[in-house]
Structures are given as C-alpha cells and as structure tokens.
C-alpha positions as CSV (number, residue, x, y, z in Angstrom):
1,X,37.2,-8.4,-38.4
2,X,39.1,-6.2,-36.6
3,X,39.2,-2.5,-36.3
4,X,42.7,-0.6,-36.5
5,X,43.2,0.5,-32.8
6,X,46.4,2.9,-33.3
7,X,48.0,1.4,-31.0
8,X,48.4,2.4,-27.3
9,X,47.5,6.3,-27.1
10,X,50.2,7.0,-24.7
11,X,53.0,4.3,-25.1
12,X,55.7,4.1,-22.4
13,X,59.4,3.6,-23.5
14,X,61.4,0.6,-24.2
15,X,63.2,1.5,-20.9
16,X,60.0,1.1,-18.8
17,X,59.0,-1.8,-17.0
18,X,55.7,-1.6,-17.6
19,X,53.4,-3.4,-20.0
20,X,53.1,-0.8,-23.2
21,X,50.3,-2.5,-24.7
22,X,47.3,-2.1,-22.2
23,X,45.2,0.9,-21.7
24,X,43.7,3.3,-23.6
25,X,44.3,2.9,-27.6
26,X,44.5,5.6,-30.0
27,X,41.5,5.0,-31.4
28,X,39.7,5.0,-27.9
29,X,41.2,8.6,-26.8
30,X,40.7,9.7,-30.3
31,X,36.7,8.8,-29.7
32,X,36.7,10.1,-26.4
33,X,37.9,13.4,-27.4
34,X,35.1,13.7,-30.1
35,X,32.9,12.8,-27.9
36,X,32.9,16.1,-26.1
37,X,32.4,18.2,-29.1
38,X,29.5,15.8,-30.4
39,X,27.2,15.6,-27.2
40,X,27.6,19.6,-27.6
41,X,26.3,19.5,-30.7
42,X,23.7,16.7,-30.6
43,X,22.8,18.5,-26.9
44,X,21.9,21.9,-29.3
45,X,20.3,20.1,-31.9
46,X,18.2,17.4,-30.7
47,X,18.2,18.4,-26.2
48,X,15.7,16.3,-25.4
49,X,17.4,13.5,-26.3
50,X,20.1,13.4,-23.7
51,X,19.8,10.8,-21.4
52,X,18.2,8.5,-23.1
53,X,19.5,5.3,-24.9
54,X,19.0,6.7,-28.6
55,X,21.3,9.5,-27.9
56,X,23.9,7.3,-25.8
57,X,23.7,5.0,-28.5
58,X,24.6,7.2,-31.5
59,X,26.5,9.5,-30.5
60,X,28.9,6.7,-29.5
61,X,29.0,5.3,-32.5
62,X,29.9,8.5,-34.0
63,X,32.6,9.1,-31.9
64,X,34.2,6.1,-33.0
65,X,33.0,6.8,-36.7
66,X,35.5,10.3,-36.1
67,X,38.1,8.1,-34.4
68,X,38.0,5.7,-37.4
69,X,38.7,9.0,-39.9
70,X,41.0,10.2,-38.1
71,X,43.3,6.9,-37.7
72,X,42.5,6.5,-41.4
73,X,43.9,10.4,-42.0
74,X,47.2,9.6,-40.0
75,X,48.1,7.2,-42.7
76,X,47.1,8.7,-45.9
C-alpha cells in the first residue's frame, strides 16, 4: 500500500515546461524539516547515539511518522 505523498512540495505552474511531478514530495520536505528539530532532540536525550545505525534508523522513521501527521492534519 501506498503512503499519501502530498504531492510535489514545490509544484511549478501549468505554464512551465517542466515536468511538475518529480522531485521532492510534500511528504519528503515535510520529513526533512522534522528531521532537524528531532536529531536536536534525540542528540540531547540519548548523545551517544549519534552516528550510529539505531539513531539513523529511528529517527528517520520519525521524521516520516511527523510528515505522515502532518499530511493527515492538512486534510482534516
């Protein structure tokens, strides 16, 4: 099954010539832009971890847990 993507994060308009539809999706930049504020916080609470493939590994999927609520918020 697959996950709602959003849609491109930063569609062009019908006027350009470009293809709309590849790149970055909303639900990619809205994971990457929790990702910054969760490896601060996981950094604080857990440093040791950084670096290594538990904390790559979760907070990734965390990031894309917040993407998922957010996408989810947009259409409530």
């Amino acid at each position: 099954m697959s996950k709602e993507n959003g849609g491109p994060a930063f569609p062009l308009d019908s006027s350009a010539k470009r293809n709309s539809a590849s790149g970055m999706t909303l639900r990619d930049y809205f994971a990457s832009q929790a990702l910054t504020g969760l490896i601060g916080t996981y950094v604080v609470g857990n440093g040791t971890c950084m670096g290594t493939e538990h904390f790559a590994k979760n907070v990734s999927i965390h990031a894309y847990k917040m993407a998922d609520a957010m996408l989810a918020a947009r259409s409530a």
